[in-house]
TIKE-400736 format. One line per 5 residues: their letters; for each residue x, y, z of C-alpha. Coordinates in nm, 4 decimals, padded with zeros to 6 digits. Each point is the difference from the previous one (the first is absolute). Example, Ala and Ser with C-alpha at 12.3 -4.5 7.8 and 13.67 -1.06 7.14 Angstrom:
REM residues 2
as = 01.2300/-00.4500/00.7800  00.1370/00.3440/-00.0660
REM end
This chain:
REM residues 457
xxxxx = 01.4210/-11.1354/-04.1775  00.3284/-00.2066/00.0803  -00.0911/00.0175/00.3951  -00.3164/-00.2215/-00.0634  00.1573/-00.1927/-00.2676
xxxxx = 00.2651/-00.0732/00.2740  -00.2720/-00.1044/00.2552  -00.2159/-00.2074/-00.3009  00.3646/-00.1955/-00.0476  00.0246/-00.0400/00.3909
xxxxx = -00.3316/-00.1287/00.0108  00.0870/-00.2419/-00.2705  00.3631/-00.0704/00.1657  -00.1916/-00.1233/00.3261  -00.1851/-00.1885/-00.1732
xxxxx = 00.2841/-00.1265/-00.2093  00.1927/-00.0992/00.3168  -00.3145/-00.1799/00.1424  -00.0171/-00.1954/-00.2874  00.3387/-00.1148/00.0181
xxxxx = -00.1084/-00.1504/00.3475  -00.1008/-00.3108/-00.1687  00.0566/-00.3011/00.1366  00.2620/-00.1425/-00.3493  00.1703/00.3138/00.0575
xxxxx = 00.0190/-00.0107/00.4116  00.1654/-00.3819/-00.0756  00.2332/00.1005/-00.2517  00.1216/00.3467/00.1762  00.0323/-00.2554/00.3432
xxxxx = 00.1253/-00.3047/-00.1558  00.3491/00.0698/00.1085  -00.0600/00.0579/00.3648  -00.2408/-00.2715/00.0418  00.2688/-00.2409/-00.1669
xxxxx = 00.1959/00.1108/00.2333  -00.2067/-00.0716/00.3333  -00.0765/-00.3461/-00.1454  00.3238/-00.0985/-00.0824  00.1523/00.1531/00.3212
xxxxx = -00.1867/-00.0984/00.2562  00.0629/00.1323/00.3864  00.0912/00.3620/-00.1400  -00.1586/00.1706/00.3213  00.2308/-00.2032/00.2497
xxxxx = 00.3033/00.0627/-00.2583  -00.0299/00.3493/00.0154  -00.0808/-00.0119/00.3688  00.2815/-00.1632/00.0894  00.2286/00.2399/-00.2324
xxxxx = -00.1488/00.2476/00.2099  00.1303/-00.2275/00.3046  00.3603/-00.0310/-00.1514  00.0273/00.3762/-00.0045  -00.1183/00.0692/00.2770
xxxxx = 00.2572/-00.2335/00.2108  00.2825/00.1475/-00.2447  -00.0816/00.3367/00.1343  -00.0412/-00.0911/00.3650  00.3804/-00.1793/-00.0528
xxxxx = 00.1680/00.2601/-00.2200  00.1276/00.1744/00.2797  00.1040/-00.2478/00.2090  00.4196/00.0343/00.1209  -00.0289/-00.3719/00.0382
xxxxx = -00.0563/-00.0919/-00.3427  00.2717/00.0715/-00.3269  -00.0144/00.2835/-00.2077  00.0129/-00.2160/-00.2683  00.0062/-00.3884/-00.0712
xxxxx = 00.2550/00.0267/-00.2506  -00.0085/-00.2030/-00.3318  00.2355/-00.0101/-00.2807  -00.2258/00.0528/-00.3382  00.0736/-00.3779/-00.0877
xxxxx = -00.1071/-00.1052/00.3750  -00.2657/00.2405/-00.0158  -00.1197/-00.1253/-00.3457  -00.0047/-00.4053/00.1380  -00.2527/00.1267/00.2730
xxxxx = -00.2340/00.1620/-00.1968  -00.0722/-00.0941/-00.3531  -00.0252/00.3618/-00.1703  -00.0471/-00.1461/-00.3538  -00.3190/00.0666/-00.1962
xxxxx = -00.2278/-00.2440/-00.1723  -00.2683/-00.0577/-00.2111  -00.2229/-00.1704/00.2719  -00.1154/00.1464/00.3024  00.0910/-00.0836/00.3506
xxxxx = -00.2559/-00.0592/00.2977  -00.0672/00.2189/00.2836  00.1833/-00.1739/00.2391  00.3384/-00.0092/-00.2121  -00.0511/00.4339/-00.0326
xxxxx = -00.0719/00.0125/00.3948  00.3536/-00.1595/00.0298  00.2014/00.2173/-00.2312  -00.2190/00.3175/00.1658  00.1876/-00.1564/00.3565
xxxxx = 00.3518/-00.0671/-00.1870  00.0132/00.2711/-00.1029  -00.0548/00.2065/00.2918  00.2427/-00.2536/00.2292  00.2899/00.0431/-00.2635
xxxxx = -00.1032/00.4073/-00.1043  00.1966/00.2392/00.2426  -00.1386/00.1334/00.3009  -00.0005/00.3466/-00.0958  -00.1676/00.0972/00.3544
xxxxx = 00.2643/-00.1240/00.2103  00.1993/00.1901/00.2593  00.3268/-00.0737/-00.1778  -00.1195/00.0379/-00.3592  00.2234/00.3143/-00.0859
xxxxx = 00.0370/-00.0982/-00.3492  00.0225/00.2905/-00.2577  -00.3495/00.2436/-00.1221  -00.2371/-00.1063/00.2811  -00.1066/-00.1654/00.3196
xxxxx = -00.3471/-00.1021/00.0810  -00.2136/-00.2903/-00.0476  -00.2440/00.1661/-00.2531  00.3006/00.0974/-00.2321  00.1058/-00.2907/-00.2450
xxxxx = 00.2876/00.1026/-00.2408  00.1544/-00.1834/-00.3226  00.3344/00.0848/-00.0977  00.2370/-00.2318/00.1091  -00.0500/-00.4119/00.0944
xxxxx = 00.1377/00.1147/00.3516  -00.3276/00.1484/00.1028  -00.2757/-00.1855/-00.2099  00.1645/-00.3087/-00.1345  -00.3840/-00.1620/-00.0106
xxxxx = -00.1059/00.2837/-00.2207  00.3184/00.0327/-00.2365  -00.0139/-00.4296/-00.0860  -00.3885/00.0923/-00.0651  00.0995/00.2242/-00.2107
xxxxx = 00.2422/-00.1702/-00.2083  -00.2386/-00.3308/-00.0326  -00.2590/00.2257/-00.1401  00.1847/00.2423/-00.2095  00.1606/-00.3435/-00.1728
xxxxx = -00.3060/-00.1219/-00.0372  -00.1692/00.3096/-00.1892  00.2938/-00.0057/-00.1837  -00.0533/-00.3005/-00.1133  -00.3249/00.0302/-00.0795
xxxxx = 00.0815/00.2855/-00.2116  00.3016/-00.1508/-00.2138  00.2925/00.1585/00.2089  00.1629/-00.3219/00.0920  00.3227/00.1828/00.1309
xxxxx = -00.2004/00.3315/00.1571  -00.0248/00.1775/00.2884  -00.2400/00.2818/00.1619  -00.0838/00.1898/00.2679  -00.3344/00.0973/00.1994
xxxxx = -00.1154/00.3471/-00.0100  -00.2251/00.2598/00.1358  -00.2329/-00.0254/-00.2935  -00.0162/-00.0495/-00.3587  00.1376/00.3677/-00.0733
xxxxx = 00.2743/-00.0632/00.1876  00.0744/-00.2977/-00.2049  -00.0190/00.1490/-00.2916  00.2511/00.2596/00.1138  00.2558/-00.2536/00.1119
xxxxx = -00.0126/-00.1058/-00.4082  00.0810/00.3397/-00.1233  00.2529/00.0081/00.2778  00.1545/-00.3166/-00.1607  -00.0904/00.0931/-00.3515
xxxxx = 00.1982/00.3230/00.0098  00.2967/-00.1914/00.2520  00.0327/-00.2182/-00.2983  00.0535/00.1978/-00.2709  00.1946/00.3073/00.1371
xxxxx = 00.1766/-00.1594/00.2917  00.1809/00.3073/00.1154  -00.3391/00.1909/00.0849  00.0459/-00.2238/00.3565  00.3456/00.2238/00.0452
xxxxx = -00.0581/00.2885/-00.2205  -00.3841/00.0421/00.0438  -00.1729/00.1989/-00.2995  00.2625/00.2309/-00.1327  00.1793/-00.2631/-00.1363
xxxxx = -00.3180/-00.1058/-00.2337  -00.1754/00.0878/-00.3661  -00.3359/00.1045/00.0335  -00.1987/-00.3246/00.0907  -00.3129/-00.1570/-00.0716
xxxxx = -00.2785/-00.2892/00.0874  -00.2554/-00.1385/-00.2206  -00.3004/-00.1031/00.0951  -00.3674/-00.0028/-00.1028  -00.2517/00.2423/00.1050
xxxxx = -00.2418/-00.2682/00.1575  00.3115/-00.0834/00.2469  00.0214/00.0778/00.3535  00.0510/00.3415/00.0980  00.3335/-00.0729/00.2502
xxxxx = 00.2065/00.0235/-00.2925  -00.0720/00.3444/-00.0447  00.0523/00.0515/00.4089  00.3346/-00.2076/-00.0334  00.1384/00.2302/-00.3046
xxxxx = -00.0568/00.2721/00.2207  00.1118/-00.1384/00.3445  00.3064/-00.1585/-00.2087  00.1043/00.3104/-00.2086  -00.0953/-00.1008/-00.3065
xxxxx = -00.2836/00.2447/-00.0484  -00.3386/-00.0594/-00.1091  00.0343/00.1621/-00.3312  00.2499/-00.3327/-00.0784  -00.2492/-00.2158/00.1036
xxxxx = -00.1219/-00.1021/-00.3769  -00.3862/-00.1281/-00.0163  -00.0456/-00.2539/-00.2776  -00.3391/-00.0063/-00.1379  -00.2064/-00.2960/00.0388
xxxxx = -00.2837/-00.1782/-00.1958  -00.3585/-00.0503/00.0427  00.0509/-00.2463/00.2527  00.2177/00.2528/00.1909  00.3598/-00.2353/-00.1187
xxxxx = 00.3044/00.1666/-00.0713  00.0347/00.0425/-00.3445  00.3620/-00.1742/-00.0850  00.0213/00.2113/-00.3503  -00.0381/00.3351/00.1640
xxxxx = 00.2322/-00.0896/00.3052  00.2808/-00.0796/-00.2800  -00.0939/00.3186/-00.1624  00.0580/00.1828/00.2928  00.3226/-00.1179/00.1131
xxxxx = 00.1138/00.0699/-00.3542  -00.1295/00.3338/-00.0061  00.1924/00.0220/00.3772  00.2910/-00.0858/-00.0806  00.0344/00.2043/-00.3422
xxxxx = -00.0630/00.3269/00.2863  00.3156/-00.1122/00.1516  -00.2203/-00.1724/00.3377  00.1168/-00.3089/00.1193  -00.3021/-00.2379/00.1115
xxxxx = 00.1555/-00.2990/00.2116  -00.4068/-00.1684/00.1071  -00.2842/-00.1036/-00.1619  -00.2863/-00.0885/00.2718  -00.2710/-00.2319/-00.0814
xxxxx = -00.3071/-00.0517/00.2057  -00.1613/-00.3733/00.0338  -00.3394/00.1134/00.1372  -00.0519/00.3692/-00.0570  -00.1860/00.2185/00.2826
xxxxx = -00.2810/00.1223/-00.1894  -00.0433/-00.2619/-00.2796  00.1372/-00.3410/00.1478  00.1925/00.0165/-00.3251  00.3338/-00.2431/-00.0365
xxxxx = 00.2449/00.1479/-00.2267  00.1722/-00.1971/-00.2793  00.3118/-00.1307/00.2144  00.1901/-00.1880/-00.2804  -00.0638/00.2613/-00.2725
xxxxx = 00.2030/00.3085/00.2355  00.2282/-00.2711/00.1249  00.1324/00.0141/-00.3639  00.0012/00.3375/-00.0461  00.1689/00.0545/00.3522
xxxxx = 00.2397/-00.2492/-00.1360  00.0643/00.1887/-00.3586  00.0850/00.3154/00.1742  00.1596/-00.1401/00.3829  -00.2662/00.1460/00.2195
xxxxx = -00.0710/-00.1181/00.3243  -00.3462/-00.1645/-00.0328  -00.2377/-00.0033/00.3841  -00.3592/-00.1408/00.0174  -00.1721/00.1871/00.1873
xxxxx = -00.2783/-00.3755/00.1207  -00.0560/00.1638/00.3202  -00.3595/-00.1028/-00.0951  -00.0012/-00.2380/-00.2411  00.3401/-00.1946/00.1437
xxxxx = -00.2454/-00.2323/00.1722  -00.0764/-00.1571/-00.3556  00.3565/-00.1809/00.0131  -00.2546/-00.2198/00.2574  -00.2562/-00.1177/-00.2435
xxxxx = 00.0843/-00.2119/-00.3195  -00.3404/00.0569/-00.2065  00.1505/00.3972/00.0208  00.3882/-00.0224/00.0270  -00.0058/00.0983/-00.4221
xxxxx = -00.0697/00.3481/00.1323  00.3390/00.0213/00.1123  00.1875/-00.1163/-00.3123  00.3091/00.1521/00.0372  00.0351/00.0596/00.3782
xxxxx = 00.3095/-00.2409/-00.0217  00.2238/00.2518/-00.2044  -00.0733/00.3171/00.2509  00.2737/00.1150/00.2232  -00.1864/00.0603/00.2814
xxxxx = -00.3958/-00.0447/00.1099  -00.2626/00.2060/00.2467  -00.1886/-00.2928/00.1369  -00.2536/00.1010/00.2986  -00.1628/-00.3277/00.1932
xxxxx = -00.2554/00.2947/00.1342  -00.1737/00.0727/-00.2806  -00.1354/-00.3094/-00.2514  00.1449/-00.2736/00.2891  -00.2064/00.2037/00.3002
xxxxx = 00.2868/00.0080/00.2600  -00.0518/00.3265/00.2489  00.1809/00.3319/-00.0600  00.2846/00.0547/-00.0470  00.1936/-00.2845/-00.1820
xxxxx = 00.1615/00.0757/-00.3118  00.2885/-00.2158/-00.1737  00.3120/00.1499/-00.2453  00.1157/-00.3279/-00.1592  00.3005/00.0263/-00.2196
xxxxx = 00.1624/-00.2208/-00.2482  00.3375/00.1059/00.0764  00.1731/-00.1633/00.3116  00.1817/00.2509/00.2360  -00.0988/00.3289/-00.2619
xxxxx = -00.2109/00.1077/00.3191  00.3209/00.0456/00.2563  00.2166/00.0990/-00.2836  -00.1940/00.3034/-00.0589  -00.1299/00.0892/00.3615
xxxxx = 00.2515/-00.1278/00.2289  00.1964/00.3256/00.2016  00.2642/-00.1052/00.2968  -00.1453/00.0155/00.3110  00.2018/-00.2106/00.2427
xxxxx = -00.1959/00.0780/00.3155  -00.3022/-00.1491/-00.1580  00.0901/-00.2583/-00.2722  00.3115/-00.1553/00.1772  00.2672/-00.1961/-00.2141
xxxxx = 00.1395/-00.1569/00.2580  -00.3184/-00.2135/00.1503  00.1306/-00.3499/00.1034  -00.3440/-00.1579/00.0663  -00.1242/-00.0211/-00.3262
xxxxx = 00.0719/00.0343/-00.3920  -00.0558/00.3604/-00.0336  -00.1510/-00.0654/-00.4104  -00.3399/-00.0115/00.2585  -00.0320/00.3671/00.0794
xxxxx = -00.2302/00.1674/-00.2605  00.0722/00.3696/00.1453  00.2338/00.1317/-00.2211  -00.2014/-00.1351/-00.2852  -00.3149/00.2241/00.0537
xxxxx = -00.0190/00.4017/00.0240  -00.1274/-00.0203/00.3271  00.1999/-00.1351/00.3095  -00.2554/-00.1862/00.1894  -00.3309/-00.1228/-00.1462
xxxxx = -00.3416/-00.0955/00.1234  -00.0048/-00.3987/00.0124  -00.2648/-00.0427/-00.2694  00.1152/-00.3222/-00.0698  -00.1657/-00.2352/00.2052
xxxxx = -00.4202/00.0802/-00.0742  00.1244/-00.1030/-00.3541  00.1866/-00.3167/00.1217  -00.2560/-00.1455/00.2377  -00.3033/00.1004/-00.2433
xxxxx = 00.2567/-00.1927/-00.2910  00.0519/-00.3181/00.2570  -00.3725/00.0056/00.0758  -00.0800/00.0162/-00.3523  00.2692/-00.1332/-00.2424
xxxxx = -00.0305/00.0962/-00.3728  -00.2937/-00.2155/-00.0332  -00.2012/00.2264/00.2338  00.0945/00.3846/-00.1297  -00.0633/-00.1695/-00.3705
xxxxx = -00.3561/-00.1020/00.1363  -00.0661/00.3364/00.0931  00.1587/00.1532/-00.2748  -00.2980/-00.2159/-00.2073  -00.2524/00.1128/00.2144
xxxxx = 00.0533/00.4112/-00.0588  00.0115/-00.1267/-00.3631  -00.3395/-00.1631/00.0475  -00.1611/00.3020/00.1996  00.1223/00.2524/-00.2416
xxxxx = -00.1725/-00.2070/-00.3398  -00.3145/-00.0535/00.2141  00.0389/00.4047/00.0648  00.0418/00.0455/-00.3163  -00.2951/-00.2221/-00.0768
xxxxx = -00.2245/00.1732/00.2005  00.0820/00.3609/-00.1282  -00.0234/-00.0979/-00.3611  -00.3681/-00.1103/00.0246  -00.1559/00.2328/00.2619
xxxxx = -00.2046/00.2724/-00.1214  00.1416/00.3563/00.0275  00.3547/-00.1146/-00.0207  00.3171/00.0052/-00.2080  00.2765/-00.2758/-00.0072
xxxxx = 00.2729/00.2638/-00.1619  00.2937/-00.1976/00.0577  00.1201/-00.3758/00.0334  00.2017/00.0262/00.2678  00.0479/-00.1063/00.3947
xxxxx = 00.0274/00.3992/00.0575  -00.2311/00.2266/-00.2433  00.0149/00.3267/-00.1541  -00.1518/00.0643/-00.3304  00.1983/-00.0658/-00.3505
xxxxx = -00.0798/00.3236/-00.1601  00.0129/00.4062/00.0433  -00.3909/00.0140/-00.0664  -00.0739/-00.2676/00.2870  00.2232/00.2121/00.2438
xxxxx = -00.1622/00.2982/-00.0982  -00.3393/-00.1056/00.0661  00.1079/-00.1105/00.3706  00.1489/00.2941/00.0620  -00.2159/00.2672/-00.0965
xxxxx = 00.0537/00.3130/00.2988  -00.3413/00.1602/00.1167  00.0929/00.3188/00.1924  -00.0005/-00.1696/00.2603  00.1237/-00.3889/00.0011
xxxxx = 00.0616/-00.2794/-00.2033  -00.1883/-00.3097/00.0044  00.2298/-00.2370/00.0623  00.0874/00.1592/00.3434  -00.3570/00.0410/00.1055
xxxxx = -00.0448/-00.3362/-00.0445  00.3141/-00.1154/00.1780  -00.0831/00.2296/00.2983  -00.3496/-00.1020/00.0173  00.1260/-00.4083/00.0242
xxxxx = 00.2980/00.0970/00.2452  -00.3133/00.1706/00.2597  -00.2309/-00.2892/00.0045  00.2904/-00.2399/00.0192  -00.1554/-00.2280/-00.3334
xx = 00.3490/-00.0080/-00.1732  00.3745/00.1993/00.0398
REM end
């Protein structure tokens, strides 16, 4: 029955997993991290005295003596620490300096006469204006220019976000600003019916933001995809034909550069032209595959990504940063304000005479303050450059062939797909793996069974 068939396939899992214990694959799945102890030597005394840097911030942080704030104007600011990115890493001893800069010039948020606006405590770091994190907001723009860059948006601009489906709601936000302007003023009674396009392999948060946005999910349009689980460009022009001959406006196309089920990268260039023919707002969804914009031998998979409007681009997925850090990167400077900026003078004060006010990133986001997610990616980007998220962009490359490898010539087992993230390519295939006993499924018996002994999650 399927219950012993699921406990035969455990067996053989184990026994799968042991197997992949072998020292070529122990090397190759380590390679990174032992590169990185090499090549970095002393990283127990520099995260020891990291640990010793904090620890005398926190002991000082509420100390009357000492300023709120060791105020810097950005260009001041931006002469004592070097915030630009590069292709080659930086040693330990450089990062254990910016780590103190940037507490010495970051504002002491614990102090007794800190009674700036939203909060008060040490454990509560805000971004929303360069008043009370100008550290955070010059990381910020030094890396959001420099993913724009990477990405062909020489003149963009972005913003950081709770997550990738956040980011993708801040492009149907724009996409709909955009093209019916008034919607800021007038809200939805002064639209058409509305509608998105995207394929059905793509990220379920559009779906949650044509709810949460008023759009409705019945106007969220799912373009059929190929084999390979790619948006199919001659059925998304279909569709938008057959859409607007119903008297529905679309405004957005979405395409998705790395594809949650499939790792599949849609064709970018082929539904830029279409988004062009009928002046749709075109988003990549690369909160996965983004990364790629790092490594040359794979950049063609993102042939295209220069003609989007705006991008989904998350550093914790394929790049390996910690949750939560999630970048909206857009190709159109100021759009971002333009379409999310409200008047609220107790907050976002015009008449600041400390610094240029062009540094305050509040009034460009939904939120009012954010979580600083900024600086993991910055210090991780100084400690690695380019060079070092390509390498291990190579290396998940390499472990996923050798995967691949090892599943294609072991007894008992299947390759169905070629593909970082696997599913199989046909309705038979998924038929067969999901065959219901009265009771349970396979597939969950076998994930269970692997989550209790602790072998694999």
């Amino acid at each position: 029955d399927l219950l012993a068939a699921a406990l035969l396939v455990q067996k053989t899992m184990d026994i799968a997993v042991n197997g992949l214990t072998d020292s070529q694959f122990q090397q190759m799945y380590d390679e990174e991290f032992q590169r990185n102890l090499s090549e970095s030597p002393g990283v127990d005394d520099f995260i020891h005295g990291v640990v010793k840097i904090i620890i005398k911030y926190m002991k000082s942080c509420h100390d009357r003596q000492t300023k709120v704030i060791d105020f810097k104007q950005p260009e001041e600011l931006s002469k004592l620490i070097n915030f630009q990115l590069k292709d080659k890493p930086e040693n330990l001893a450089t990062i254990m300096n910016y780590c103190q800069k940037t507490l010495n010039y970051s504002v002491k948020t614990g102090h007794p006469r800190f009674y700036n606006q939203l909060f008060s405590g040490v454990d509560a770091v805000g971004l929303y204006t360069y008043e009370v994190a100008p550290v955070f907001v010059l990381m910020e723009r030094a890396v959001l220019k420099h993913m724009n860059q990477l990405i062909g948006f020489t003149e963009g601009e972005g913003i950081f976000a709770p997550g990738g489906s956040l980011s993708n709601m801040y492009a149907i936000s724009l996409a709909r600003h955009v093209k019916f302007p008034k919607c800021k003023t007038e809200g939805l009674f002064s639209l058409p019916r509305i509608a998105i396009l995207t394929s059905e392999q793509s990220h379920y948060s559009f779906k949650k933001g044509g709810y949460f946005m008023g759009i409705g999910l019945n106007n969220i349009i799912l373009v059929k995809c190929d084999s390979k689980g790619r948006i199919m460009v001659s059925d998304l022009e279909e569709k938008i034909i057959q859409l607007q001959s119903q008297g529905v406006v679309p405004f957005m196309v979405n395409a998705t550069c790395g594809t949650t089920v499939f790792g599949a990268f849609d064709p970018v260039d082929e539904i830029a032209d279409i988004c062009q023919k009928y002046d749709l707002w075109l988003h990549v969804d690369a909160a996965w595959g983004g990364a790629v914009a790092l490594l040359k031998e794979k950049r063609y998979l993102l042939k295209g990504l220069e003609r989007a409007d705006s991008v989904t681009w998350n550093p914790h997925k394929f790049m390996g940063l910690p949750l939560q850090c999630s970048a909206f990167l857009v190709k159109r400077k100021g759009l971002l304000e333009d379409c999310h900026a409200v008047p609220a003078s107790y907050i976002f004060q015009q008449d600041k005479m400390t610094y240029d006010i062009s540094c305050d990133t509040g009034n460009k986001s939904i939120q009012c303050g954010r979580h600083v997610d900024i600086m993991k990616l910055w210090l991780s980007w100084k400690a690695k450059g380019d060079s070092g998220f390509s390498r291990k962009l190579e290396i998940a490359y390499k472990v996923s062939n050798y995967l691949a490898d090892k599943i294609r010539n072991r007894q008992g087992f299947e390759l169905v797909l070629e593909a970082l993230r696997n599913l199989p390519d046909d309705d038979f295939k998924r038929a067969q793996l999901n065959q219901v006993s009265l009771h349970e499924k396979v597939a969950p018996k076998i994930k269970a069974e692997m989550t209790k002994k602790g072998s694999m999650l």
